[in-house]
VOGU-3710 file (C-alpha; in Angstrom, 3 decimals, decimal comma):
1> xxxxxxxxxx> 18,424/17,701/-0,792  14,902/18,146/-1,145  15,102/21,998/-2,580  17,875/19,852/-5,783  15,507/17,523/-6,272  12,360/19,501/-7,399  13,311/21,031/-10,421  13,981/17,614/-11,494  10,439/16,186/-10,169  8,842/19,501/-12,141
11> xxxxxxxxxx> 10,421/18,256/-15,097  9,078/14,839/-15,223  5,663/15,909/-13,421  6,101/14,501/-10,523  6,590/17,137/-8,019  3,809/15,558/-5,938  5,516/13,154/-3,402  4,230/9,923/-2,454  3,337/9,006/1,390  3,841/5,661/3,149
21> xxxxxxxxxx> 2,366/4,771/6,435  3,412/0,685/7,678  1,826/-1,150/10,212  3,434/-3,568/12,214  3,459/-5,135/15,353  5,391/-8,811/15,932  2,998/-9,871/17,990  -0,379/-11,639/15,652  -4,320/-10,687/16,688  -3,634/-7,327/17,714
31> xxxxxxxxxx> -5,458/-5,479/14,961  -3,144/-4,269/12,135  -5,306/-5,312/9,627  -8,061/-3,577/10,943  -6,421/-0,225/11,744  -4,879/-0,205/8,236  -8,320/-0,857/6,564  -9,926/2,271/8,225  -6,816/4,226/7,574  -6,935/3,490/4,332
41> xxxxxxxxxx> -10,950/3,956/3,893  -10,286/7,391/5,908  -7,797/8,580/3,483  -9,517/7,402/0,582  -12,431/9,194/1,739  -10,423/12,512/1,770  -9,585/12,250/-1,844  -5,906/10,103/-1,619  -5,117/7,233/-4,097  -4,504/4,238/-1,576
51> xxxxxxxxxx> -2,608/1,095/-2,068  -3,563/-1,823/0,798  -0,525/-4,526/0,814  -0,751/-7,209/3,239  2,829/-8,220/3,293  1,518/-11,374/5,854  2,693/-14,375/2,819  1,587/-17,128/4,712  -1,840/-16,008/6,382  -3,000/-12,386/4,385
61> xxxxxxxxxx> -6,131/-11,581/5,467  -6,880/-8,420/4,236  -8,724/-9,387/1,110  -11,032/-11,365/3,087  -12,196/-8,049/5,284  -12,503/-6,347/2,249  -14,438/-9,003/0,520  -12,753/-8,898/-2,685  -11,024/-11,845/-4,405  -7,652/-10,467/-6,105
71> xxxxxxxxxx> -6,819/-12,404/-9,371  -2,491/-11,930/-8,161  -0,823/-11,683/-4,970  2,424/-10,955/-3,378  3,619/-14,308/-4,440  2,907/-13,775/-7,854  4,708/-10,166/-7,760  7,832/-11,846/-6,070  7,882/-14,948/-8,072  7,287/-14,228/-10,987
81> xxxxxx> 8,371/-10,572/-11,773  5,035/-9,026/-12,371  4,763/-5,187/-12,065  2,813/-3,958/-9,697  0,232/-1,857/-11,900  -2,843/0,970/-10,832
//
């Protein structure tokens, strides 16, 4: 299926694919956050485009380890439409 579907990714430049790593665990404290952070910073570091969602709605964390303050977040995606943009 792959081999079909490249001529048509040529055609509108994207014959790059896109990877996705998760991280989840059901259990809370045991470090998800943390491992995706320096996953992220690893890859990053090798030259990848990386895209950190912390799909915890009730208590995301992420942003706080990172010290940044995002102006949207998953609740403003969900509820009301926005794109998500890079």
């Amino acid at each position: 299926m792959e081999r079909q579907a490249l001529p048509l990714k040529i055609l509108e430049g994207k014959e790059r694919s896109t990877g996705y790593i998760s991280v989840a665990s059901g259990k809370g404290g045991v470090g998800k956050t943390l491992i995706t952070i320096n996953m992220g910073r690893i890859m990053y570091s090798r030259g990848k485009r990386v895209l950190l969602i912390d799909g915890d709605l009730g208590l995301s964390n992420i942003h706080l380890m990172l010290g940044i303050t995002p102006p949207k977040n998953l609740y403003h995606f969900f509820l009301e439409m926005l794109p998500l943009r890079i």
